[in-house]
C-alpha positions as CSV (number, residue, x, y, z in Angstrom):
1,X,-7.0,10.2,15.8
2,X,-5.5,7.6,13.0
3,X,-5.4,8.6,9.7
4,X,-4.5,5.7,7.9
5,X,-7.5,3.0,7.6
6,X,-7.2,-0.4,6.3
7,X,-11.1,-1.6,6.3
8,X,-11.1,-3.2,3.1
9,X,-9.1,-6.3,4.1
10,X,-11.4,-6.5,7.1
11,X,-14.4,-7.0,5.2
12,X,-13.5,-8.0,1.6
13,X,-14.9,-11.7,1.6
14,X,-14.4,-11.7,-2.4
15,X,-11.4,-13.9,-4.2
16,X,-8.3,-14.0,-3.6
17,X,-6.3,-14.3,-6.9
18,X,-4.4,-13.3,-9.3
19,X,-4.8,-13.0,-13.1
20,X,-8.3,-14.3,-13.2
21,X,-10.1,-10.6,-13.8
22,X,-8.6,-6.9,-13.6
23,X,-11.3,-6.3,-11.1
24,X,-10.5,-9.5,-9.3
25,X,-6.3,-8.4,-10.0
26,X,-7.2,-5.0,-8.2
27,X,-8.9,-6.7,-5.4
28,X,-6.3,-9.1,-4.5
29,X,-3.0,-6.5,-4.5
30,X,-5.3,-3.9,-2.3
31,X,-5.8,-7.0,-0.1
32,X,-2.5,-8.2,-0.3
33,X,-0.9,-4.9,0.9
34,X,-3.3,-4.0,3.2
35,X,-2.0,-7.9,5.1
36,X,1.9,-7.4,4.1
37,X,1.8,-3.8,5.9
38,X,0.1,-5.0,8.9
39,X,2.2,-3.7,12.1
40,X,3.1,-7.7,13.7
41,X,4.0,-8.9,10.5
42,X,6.4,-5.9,9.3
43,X,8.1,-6.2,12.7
44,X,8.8,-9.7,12.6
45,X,9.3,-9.4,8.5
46,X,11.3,-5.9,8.1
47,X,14.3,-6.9,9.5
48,X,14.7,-10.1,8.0
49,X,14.6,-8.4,4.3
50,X,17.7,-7.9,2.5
51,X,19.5,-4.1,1.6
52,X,18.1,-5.0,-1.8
53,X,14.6,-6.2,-0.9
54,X,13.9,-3.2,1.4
55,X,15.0,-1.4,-1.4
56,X,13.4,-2.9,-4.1
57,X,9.8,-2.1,-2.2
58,X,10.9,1.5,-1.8
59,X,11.4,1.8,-5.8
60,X,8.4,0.4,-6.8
61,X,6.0,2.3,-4.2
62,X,7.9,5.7,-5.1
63,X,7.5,4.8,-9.0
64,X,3.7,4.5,-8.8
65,X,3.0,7.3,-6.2
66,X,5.4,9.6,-8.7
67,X,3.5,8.4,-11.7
68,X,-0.2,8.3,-11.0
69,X,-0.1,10.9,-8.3
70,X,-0.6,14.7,-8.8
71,X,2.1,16.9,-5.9
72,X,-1.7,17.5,-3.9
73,X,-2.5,13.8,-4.2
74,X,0.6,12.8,-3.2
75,X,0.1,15.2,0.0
76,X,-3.4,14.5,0.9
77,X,-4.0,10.7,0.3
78,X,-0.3,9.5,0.9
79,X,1.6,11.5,3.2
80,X,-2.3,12.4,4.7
81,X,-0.9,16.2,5.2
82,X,-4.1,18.0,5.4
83,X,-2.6,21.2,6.0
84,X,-0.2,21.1,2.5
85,X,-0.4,24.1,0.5
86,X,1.4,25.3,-2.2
């Protein structure tokens, strides 16, 4: 059974911006990631990225996980390890 869902660019039928509203800002990213991560397009995009680019994405994902992320968040709603402990 998957554990990863990406519903909310399958029925968000909102706008598509940015820096019209923070609720609007929020929106558009979740969207926006939800379509970049999408398995045809990150086969066909991936290996066309530079060292730097792949690397740059790395950074900036880790840097938010690491900062608004708690070790069990991090577990459970990232890595999707239901069985972590400490």
């Amino acid at each position: 059974m998957a554990s990863h869902s990406h519903d909310f660019v399958e029925q968000y039928d909102g706008m598509v911006a940015f820096g019209y509203d923070r609720k609007t800002d929020e929106k558009t990213i979740i969207y926006y990631l939800q379509k970049f991560s999408d398995d045809t397009l990150m086969k066909h995009l991936a290996p066309q990225m530079s060292d730097e680019e792949l690397e740059e994405f790395f950074v900036l994902v880790n840097r938010c996980l690491k900062k608004h992320l708690s070790d069990d968040e991090y577990h459970s709603l990232f890595l999707k390890d239901e069985h972590h402990h400490h």
